[in-house]
Structures are given as structure tokens and as C-alpha cells.
Backbone as ProteinMPNN parsed JSONL, in Angstrom:
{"seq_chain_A": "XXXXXXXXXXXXXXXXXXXXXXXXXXXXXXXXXXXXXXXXXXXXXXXXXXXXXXXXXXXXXXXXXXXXXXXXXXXXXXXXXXXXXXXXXXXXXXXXXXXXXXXXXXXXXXXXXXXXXXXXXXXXXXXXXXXXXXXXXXXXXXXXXXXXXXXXXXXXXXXXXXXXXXXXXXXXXXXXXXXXXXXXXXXXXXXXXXXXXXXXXXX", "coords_chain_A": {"N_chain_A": [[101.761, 67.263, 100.392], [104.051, 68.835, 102.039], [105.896, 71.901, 102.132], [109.253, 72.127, 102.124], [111.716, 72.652, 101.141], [113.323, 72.733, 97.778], [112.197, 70.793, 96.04], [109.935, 69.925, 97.079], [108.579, 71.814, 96.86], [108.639, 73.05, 94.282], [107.089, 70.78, 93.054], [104.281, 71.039, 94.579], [103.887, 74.037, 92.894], [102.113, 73.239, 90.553], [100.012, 72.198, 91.187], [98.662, 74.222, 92.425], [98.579, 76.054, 91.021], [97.467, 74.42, 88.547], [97.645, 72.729, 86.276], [97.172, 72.374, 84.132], [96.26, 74.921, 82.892], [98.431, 76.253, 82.84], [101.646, 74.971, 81.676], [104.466, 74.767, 83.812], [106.78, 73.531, 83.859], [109.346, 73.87, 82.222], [110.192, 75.98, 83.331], [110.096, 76.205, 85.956], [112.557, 76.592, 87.698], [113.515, 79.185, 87.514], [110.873, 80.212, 88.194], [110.881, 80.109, 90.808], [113.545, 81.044, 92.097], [113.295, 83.53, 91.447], [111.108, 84.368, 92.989], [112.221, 83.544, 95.754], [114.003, 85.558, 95.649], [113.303, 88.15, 96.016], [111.793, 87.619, 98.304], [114.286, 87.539, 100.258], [115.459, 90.377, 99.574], [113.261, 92.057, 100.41], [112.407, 90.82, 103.486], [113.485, 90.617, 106.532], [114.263, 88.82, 109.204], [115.069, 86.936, 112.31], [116.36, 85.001, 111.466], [118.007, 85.226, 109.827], [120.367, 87.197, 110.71], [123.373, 87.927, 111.591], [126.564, 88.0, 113.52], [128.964, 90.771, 113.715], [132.335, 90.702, 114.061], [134.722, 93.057, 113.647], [138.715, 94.316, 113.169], [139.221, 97.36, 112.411], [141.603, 98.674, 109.837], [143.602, 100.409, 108.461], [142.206, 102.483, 108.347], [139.544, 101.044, 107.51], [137.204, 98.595, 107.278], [136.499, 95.52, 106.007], [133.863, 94.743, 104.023], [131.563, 92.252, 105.105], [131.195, 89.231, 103.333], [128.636, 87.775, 102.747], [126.786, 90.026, 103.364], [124.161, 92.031, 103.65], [122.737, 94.194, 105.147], [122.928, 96.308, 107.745], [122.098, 95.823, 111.086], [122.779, 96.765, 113.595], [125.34, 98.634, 115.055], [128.435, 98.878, 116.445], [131.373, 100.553, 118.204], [134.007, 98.964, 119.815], [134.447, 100.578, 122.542], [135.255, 102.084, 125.628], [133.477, 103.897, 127.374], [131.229, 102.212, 125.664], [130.866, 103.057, 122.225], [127.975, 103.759, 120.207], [127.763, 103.742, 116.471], [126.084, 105.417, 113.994], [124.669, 104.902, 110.077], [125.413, 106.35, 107.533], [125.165, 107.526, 104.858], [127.708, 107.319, 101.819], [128.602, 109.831, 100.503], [128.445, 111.718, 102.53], [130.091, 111.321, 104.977], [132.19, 111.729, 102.749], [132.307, 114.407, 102.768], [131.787, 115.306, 105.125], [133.843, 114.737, 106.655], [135.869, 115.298, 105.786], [138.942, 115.245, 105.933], [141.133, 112.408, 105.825], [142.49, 111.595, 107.4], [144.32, 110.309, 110.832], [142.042, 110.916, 113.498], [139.855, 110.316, 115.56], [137.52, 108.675, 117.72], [135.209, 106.782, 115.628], [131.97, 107.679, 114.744], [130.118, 107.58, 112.861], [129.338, 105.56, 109.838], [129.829, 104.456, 106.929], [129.231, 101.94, 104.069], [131.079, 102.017, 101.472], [131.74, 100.537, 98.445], [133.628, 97.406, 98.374], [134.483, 98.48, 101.234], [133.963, 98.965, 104.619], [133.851, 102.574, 105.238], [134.759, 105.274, 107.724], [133.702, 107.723, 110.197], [134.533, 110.389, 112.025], [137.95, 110.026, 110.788], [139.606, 107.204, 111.728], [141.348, 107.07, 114.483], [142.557, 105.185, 115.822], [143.263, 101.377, 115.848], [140.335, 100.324, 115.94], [138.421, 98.184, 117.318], [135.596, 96.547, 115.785], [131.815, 95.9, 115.995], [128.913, 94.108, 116.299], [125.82, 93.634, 114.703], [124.345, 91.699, 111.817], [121.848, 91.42, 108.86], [122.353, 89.199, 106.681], [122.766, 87.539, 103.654], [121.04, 84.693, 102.865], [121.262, 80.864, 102.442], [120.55, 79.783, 98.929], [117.557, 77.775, 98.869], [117.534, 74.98, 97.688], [117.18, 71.166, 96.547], [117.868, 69.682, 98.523], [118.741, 70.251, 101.177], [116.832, 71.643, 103.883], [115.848, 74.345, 104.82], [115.802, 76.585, 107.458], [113.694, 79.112, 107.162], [112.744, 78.491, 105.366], [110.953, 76.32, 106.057], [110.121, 77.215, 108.291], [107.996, 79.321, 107.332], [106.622, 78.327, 104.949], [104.545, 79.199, 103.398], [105.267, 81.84, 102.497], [107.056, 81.443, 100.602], [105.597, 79.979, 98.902], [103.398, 81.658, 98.064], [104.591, 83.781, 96.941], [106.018, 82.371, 95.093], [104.061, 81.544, 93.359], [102.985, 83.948, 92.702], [105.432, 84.835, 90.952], [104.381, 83.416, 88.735], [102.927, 85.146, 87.154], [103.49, 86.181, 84.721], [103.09, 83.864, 82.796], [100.745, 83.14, 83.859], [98.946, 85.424, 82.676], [95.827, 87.841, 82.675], [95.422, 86.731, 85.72], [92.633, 86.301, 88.058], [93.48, 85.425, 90.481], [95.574, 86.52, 91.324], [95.644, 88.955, 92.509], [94.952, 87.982, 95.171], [96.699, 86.257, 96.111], [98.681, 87.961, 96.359], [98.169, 89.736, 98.28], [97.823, 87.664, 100.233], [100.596, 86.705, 101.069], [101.696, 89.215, 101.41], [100.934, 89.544, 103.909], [101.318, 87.516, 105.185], [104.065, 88.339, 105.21], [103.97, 90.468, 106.796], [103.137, 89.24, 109.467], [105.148, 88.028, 109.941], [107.36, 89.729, 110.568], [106.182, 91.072, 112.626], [106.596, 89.088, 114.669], [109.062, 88.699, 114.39], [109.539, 91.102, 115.643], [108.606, 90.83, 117.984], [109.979, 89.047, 119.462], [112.304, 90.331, 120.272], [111.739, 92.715, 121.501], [109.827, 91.408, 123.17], [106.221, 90.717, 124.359], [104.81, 92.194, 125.71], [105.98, 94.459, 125.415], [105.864, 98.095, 126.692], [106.388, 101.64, 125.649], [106.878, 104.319, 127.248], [106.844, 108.124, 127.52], [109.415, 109.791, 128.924]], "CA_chain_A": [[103.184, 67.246, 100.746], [104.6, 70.038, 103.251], [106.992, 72.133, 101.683], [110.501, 71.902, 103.294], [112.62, 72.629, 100.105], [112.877, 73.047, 96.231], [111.781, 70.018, 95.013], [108.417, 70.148, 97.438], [107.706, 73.797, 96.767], [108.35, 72.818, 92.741], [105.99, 69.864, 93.053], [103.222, 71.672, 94.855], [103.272, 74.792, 91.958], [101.476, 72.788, 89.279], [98.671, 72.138, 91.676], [98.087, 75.45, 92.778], [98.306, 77.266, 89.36], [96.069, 74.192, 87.789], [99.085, 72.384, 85.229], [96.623, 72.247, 82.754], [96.135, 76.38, 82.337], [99.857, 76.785, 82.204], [102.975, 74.068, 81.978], [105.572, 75.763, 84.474], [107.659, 72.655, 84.354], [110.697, 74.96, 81.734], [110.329, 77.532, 83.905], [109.816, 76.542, 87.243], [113.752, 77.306, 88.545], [113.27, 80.734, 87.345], [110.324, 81.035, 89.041], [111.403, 79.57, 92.391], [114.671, 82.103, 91.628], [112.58, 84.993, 91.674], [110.516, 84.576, 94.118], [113.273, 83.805, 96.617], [114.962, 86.998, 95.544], [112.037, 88.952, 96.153], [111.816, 87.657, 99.86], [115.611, 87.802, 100.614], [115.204, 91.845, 99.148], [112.322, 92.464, 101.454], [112.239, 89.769, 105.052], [114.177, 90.749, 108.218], [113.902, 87.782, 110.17], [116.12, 86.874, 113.144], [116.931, 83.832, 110.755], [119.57, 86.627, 108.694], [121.046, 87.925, 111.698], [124.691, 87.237, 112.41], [127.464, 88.719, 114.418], [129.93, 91.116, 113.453], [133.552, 91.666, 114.85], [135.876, 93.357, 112.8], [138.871, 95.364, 113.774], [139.88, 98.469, 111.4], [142.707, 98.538, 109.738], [143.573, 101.538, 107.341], [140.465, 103.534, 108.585], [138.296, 100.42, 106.865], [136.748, 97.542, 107.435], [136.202, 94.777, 104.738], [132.486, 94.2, 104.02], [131.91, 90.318, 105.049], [131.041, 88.617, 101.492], [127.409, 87.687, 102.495], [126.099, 91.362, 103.82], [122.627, 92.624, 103.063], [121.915, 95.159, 105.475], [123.379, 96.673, 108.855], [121.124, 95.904, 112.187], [123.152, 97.481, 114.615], [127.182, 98.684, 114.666], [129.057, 99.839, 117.605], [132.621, 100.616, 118.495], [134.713, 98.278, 121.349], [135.349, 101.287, 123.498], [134.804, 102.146, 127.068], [132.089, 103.368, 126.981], [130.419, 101.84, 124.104], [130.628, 104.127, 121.039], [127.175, 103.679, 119.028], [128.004, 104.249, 115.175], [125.277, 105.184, 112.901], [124.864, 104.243, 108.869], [125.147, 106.824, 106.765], [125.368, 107.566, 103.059], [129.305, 107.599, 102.035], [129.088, 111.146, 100.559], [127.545, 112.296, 104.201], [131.563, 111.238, 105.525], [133.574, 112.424, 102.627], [131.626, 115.835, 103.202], [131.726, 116.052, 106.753], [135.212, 114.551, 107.202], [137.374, 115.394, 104.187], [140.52, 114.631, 106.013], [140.979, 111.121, 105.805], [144.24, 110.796, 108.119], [143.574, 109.742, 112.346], [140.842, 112.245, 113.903], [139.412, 110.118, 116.709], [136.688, 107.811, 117.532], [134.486, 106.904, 114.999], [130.506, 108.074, 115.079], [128.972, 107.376, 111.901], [129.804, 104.607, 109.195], [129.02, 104.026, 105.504], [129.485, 101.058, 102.987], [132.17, 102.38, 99.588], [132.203, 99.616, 97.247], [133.539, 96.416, 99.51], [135.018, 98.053, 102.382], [133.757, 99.87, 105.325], [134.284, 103.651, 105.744], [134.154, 106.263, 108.974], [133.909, 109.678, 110.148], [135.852, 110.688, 111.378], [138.984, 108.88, 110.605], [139.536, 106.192, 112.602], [143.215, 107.38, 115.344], [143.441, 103.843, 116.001], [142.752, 100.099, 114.999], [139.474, 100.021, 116.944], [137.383, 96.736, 117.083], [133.817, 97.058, 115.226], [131.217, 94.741, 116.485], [127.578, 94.606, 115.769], [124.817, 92.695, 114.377], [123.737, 92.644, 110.258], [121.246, 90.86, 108.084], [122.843, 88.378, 105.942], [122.032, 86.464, 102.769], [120.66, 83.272, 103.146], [121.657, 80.003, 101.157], [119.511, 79.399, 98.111], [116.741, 76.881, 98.613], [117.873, 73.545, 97.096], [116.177, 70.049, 96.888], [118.375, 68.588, 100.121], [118.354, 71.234, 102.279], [115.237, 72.428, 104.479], [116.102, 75.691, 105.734], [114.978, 77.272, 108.333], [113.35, 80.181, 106.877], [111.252, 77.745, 103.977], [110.741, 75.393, 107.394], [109.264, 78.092, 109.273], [106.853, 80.286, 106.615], [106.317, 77.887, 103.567], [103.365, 79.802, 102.542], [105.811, 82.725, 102.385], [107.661, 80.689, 99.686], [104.681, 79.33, 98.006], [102.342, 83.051, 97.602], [105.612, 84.646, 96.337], [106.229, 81.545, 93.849], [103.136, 82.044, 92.584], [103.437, 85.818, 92.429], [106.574, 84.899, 89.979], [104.661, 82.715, 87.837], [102.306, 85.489, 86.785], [103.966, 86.09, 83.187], [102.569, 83.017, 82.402], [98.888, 82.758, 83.717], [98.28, 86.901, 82.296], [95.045, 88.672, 84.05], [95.018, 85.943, 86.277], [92.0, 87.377, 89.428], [93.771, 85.129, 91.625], [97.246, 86.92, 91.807], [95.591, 90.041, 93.712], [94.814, 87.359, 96.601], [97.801, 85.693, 96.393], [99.435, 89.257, 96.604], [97.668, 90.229, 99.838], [98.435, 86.908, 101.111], [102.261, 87.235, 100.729], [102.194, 90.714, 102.295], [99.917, 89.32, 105.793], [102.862, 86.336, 105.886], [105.725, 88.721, 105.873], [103.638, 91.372, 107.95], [102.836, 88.375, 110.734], [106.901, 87.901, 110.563], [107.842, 91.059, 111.17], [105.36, 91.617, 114.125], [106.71, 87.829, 115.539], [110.085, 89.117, 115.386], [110.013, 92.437, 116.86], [107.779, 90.482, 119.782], [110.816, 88.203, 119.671], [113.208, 91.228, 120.116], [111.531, 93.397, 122.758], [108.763, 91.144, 124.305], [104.958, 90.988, 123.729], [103.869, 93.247, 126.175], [107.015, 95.769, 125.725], [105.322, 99.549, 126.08], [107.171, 102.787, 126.025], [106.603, 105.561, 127.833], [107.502, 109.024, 127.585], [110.052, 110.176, 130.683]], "C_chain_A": [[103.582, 68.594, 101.342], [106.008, 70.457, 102.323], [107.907, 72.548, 102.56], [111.739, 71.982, 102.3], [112.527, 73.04, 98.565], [112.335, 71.993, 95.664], [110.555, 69.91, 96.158], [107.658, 71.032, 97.657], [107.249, 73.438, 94.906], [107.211, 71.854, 92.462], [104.528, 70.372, 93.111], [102.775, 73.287, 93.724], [102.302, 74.451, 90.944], [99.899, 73.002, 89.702], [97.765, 73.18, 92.331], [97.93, 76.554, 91.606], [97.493, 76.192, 88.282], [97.271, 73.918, 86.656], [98.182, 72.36, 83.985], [96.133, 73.493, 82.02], [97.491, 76.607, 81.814], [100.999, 75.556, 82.857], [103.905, 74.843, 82.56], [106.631, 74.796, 84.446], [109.458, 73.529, 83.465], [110.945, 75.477, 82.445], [110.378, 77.418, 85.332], [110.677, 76.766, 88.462], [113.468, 78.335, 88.603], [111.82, 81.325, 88.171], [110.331, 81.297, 90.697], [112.375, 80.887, 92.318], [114.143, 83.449, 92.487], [111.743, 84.805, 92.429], [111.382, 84.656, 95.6], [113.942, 85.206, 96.998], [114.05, 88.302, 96.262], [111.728, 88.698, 97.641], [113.193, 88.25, 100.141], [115.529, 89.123, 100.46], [113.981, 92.102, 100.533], [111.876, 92.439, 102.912], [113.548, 90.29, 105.843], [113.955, 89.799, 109.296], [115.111, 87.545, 111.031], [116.877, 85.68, 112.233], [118.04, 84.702, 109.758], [119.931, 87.134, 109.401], [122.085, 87.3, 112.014], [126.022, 88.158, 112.742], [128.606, 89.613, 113.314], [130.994, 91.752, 114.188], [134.474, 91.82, 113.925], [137.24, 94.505, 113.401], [139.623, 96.186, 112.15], [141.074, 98.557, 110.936], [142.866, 99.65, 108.289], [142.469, 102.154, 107.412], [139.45, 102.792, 107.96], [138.143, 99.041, 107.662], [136.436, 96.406, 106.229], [134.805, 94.658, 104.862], [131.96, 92.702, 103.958], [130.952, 90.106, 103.191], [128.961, 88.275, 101.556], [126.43, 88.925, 103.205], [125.185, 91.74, 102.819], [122.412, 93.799, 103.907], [122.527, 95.422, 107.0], [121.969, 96.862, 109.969], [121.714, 96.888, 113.046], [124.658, 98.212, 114.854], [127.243, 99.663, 116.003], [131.008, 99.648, 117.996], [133.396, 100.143, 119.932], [135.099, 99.043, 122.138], [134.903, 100.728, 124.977], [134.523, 103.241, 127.724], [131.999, 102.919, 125.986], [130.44, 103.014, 123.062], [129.541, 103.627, 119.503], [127.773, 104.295, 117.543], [126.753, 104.263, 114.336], [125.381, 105.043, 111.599], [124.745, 105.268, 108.506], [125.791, 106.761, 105.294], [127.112, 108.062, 102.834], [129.618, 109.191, 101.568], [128.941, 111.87, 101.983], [129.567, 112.398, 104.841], [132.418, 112.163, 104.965], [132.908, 114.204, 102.847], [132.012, 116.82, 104.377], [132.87, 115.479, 107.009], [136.456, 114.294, 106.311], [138.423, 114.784, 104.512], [140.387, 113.22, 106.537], [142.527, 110.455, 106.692], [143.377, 110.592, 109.55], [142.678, 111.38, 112.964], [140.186, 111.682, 114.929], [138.334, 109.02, 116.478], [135.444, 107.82, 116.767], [132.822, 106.98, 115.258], [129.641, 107.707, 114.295], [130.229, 106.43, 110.773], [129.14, 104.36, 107.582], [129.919, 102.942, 104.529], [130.112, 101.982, 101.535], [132.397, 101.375, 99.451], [132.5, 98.225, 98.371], [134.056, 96.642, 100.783], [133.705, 99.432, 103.092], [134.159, 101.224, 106.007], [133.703, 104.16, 107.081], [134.618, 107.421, 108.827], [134.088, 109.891, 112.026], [136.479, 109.779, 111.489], [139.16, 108.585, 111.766], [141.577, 106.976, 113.345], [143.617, 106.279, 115.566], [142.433, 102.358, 115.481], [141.563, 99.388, 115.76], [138.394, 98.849, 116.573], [135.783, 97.015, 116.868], [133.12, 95.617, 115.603], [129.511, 95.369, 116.328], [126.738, 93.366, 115.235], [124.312, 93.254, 112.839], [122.976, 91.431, 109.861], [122.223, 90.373, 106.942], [122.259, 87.528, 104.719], [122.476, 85.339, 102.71], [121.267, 82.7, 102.144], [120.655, 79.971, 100.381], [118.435, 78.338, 98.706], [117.0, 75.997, 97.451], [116.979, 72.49, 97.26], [116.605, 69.085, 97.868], [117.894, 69.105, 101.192], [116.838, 71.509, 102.525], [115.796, 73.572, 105.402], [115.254, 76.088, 106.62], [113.866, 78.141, 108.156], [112.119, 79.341, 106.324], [110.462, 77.344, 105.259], [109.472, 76.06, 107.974], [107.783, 78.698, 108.612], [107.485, 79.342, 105.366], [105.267, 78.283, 102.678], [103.971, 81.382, 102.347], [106.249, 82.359, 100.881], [106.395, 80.314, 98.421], [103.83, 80.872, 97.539], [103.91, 83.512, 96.765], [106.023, 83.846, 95.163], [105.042, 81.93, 92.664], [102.737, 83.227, 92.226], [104.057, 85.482, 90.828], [105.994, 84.222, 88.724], [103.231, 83.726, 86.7], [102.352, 86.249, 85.154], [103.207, 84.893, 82.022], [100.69, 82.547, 82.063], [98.445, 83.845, 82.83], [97.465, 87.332, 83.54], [94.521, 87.351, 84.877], [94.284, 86.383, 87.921], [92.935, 86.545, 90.597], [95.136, 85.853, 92.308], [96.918, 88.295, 92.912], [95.059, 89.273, 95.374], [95.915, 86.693, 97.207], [99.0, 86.993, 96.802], [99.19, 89.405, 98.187], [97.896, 88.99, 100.522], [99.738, 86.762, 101.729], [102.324, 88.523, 101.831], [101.457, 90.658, 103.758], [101.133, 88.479, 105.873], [103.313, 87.415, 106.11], [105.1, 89.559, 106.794], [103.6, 90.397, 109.094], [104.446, 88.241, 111.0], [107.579, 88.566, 110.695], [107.281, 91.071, 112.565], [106.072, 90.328, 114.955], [108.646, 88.017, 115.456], [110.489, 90.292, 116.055], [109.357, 91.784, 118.215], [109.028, 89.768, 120.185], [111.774, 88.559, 120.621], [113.022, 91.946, 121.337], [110.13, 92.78, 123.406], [107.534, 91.622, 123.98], [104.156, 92.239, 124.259], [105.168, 94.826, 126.461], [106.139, 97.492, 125.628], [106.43, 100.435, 126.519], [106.658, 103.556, 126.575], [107.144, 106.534, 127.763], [107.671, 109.706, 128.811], [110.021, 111.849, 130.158]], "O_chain_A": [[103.133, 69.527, 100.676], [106.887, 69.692, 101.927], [107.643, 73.188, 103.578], [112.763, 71.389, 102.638], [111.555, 73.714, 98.222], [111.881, 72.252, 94.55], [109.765, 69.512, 95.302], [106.602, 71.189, 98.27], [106.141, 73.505, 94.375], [106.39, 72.182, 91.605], [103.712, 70.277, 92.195], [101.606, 73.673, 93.7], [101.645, 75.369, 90.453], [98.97, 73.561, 89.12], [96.585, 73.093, 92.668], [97.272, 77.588, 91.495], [96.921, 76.682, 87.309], [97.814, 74.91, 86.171], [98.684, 72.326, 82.862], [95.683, 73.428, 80.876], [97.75, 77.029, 80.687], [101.181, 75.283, 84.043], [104.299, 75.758, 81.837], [107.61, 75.187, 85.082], [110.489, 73.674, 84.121], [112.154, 75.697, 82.528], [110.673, 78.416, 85.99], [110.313, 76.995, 89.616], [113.087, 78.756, 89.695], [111.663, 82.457, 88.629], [109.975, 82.204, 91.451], [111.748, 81.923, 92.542], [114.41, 84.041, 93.533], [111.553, 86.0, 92.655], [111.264, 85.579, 96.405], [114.265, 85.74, 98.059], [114.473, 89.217, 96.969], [111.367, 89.705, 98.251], [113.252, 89.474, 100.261], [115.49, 89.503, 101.63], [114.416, 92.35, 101.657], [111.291, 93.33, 103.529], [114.648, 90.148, 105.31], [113.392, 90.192, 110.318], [116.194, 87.913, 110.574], [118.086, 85.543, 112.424], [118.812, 84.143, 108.979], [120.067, 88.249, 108.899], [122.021, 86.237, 112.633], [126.304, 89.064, 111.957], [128.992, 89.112, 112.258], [130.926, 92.83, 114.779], [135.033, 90.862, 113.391], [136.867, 95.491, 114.037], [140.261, 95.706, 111.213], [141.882, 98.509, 111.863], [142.2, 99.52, 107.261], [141.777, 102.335, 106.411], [138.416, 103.41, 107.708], [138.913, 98.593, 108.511], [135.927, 97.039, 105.303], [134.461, 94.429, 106.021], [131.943, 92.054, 102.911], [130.371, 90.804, 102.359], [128.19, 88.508, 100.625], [125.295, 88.6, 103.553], [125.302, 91.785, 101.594], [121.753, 94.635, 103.289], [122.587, 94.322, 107.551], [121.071, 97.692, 109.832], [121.068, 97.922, 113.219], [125.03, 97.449, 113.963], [126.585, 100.614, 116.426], [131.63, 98.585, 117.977], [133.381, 100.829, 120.954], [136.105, 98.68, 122.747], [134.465, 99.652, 125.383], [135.252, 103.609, 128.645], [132.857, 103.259, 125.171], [129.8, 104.005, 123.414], [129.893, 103.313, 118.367], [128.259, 105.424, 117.606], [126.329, 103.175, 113.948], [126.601, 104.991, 111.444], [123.742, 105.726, 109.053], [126.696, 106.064, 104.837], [127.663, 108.937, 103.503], [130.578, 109.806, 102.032], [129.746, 112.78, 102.181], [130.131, 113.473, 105.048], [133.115, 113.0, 105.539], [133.754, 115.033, 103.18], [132.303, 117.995, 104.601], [133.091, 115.854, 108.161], [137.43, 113.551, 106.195], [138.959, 113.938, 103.797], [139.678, 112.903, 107.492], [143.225, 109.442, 106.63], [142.149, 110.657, 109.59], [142.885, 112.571, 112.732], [139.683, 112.6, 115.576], [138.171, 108.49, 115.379], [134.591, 108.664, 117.043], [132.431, 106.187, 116.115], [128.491, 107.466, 114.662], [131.457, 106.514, 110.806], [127.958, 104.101, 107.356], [131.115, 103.119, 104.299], [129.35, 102.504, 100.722], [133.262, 100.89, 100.18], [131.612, 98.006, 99.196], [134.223, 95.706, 101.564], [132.998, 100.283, 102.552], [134.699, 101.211, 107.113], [132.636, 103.788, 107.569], [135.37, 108.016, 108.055], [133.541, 109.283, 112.946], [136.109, 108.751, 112.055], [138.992, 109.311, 112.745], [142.6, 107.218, 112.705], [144.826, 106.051, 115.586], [141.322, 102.319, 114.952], [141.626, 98.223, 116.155], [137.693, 98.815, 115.562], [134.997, 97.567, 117.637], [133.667, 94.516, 115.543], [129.064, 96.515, 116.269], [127.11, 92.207, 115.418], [124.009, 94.402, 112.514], [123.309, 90.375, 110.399], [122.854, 91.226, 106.319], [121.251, 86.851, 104.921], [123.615, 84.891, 102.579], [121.751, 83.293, 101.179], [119.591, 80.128, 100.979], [119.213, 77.905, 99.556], [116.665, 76.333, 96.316], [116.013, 72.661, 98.004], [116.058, 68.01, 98.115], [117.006, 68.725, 101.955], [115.92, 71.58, 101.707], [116.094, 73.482, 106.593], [114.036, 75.931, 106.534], [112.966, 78.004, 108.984], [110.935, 79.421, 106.655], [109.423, 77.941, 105.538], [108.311, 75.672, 108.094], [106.698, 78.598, 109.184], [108.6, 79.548, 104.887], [105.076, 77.878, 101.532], [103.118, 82.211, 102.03], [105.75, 83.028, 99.976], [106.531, 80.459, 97.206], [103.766, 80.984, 96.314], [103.782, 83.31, 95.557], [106.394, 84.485, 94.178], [105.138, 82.413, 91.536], [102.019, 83.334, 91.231], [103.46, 85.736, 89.782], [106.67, 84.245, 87.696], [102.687, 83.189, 85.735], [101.38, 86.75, 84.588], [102.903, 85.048, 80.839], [99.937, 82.118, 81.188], [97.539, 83.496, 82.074], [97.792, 87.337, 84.727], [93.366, 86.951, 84.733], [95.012, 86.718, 88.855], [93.071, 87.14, 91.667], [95.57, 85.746, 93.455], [97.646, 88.622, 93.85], [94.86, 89.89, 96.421], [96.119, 86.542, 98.412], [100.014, 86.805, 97.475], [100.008, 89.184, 99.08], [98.252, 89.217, 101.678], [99.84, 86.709, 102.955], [102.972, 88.588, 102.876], [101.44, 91.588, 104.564], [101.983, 88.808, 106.699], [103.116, 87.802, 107.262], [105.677, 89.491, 107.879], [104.26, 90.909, 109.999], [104.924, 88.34, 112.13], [108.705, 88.178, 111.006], [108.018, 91.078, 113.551], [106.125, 90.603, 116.154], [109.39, 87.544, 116.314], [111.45, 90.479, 116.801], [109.604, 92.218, 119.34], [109.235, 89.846, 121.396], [112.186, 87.825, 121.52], [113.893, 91.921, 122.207], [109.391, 93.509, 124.068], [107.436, 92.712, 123.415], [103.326, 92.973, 123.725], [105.189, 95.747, 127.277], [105.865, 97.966, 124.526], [107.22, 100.195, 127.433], [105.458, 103.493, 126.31], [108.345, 106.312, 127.922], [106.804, 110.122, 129.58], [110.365, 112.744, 130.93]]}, "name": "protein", "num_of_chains": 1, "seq": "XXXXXXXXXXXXXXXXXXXXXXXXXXXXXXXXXXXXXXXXXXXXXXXXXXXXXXXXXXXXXXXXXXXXXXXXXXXXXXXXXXXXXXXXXXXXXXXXXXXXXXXXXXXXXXXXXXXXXXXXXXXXXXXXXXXXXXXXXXXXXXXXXXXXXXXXXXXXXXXXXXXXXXXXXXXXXXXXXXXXXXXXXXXXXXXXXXXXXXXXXXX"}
């Protein structure tokens, strides 16, 4: 059976950990759970990439509700005003005064909203691209992500269920398997991103 979900990822654990060394059937949300978590924490795939336009309002931004991780952030001017991420003491440091000071340069996450440096002079439109968290893996749904790399899903399940087996030799293969998936989906989306034969050169 091809896994395409939770109830044909849960099915297929028994038979790959051998149901008769260890019953996972109590346990086998929690291990689905954690394994999920453990990708979502680690995978950058274009499949978590989604738009952001926000415009400022009180020198902040709200942090959208499903944010994991900032790809790119830039300011609606004219020119373009790149913003980089930094750490929120880095701002209040370098831009104590928190009243209007001009166009913003650098950006950091406080608690749910979005700060800048310097203070923002006007209500300037933020736009950008961020990594997002995915929906859970359910037994309706076939996500994209499971869809695509189900042996991503399945090495990392079985990762999770290693409380159970103990010194089980197979978990250091199932380890290194896990870490060639997500390495092959990294390399297949930066080819995605800038093209297979992209080289740089130094001008």
C-alpha cells in the first residue's frame, strides 16, 4: 500500500518494525506526531512557502499565525528596500528610539509582532516570502509533502518508534536514510529555485 496519509503510513509501521518484536498499535499517533514534528522543524521545501504582504502599522507587523521561518522580506519602496532578520536585541541596541526614523533595513520577530530598525516614518507595505507550517497529516487528506517523499515520513516514523524496539542495529540505517531523503530535497529545491546548471562566477 503507497503511503498517501495517516492511516497508510500507520498501517505500513507494523510491517516494517516486525509487529511481533514490538505492538506500536497504543502508540502509533505519538509516533506519527513526532516524527512529523521532527520534519516540519528541519524540511524547507517549496511546499511551506507562502506570500507575505503586510503593511506596518505602529512600527509592527503582526506575525501571520502559521510562521516558521522568514525566506525573504523586503520593503514596497522605489527602489526595493531589502530587509534583513535579525535578533530583536540587535534593533533595540542599534535603534533605541522607537518613534519615525526612516526606512526600515533590518527586521526581527518580539513575541507575535514584527519589529524594525529603524523605526518605521511611515505605514510602509512589507512583502516577502516565509516558510509556513503545514497541516498535520490526517487519514483523509494526502498532502503534498507525504505525496511527494513518503519515505521521508516513513524513515522518520520509524526513527520515533525507537523507545520501543531499544538497541535496535537497524535505526542507524534508517537514520542515514532519513538524512539522504531530506538531503535529495533540499538539492531538488534549490535546482528548483536557481536552475540545474546555475554557476556563479566571481566579477
Amino acid at each position: 500500500m503507497a503511503i498517501t496519509n495517516y492511516t497508510s503510513l500507520a498501517a505500513a509501521l507494523p510491517q516494517w518494525l516486525d509487529s511481533s518484536t514490538a505492538d506500536i498499535s497504543a502508540v502509533v499517533s505519538d509516533i506519527i506526531t513526532n516524527a512529523e514534528k521532527r520534519i516540519f522543524r528541519e524540511v524547507r521545501v517549496p511546499e511551506m512557502e507562502t506570500s507575505l504582504s503586510s503593511t506596518i502599522s505602529s512600527g509592527v507587523i503582526t506575525v501571520p499565525s502559521d510562521f516558521v521561518e522568514m525566506k525573504f522580506v523586503y520593503i514596497d519602496t522605489n527602489p526595493v528596500q531589502y530587509v534583513q532578520m535579525v535578533p530583536p536585541a540587535y534593533i533595540y541596541g542599534r535603534y533605541p528610539s522607537r518613534t519615525a526614523e526612516g526606512v526600515p533595513v533590518v527586521m526581527a520577530r518580539d513575541g507575535n509582532n514584527f519589529i524594525f530598525g529603524p523605526y518605521p516614518d511611515s505605514n510602509y507595505t512589507v512583502k516577502g516570502t516565509y516558510f509556513k507550517r503545514l497541516v498535520a497529516i490526517d487519514a483523509t487528506s494526502s498532502p503534498t509533502l507525504v505525496t511527494s517523499n513518503p519515505d521521508l515520513y516513513l524513515y522518520a516514523s520509524l526513527l520515533e518508534s525507537e523507545p520501543l524496539l531499544g538497541r535496535d542495529p537497524r535505526m542507524t540505517l534508517w537514520e542515514a536514510k532519513y538524512r539522504l531523503v531530506k538531503e535529495l530535497m533540499t538539492n531538488e529545491a534549490n535546482r528548483s529555485r536557481f536552475g540545474g546548471n546555475l554557476s556563479i562566477r566571481p566579477g
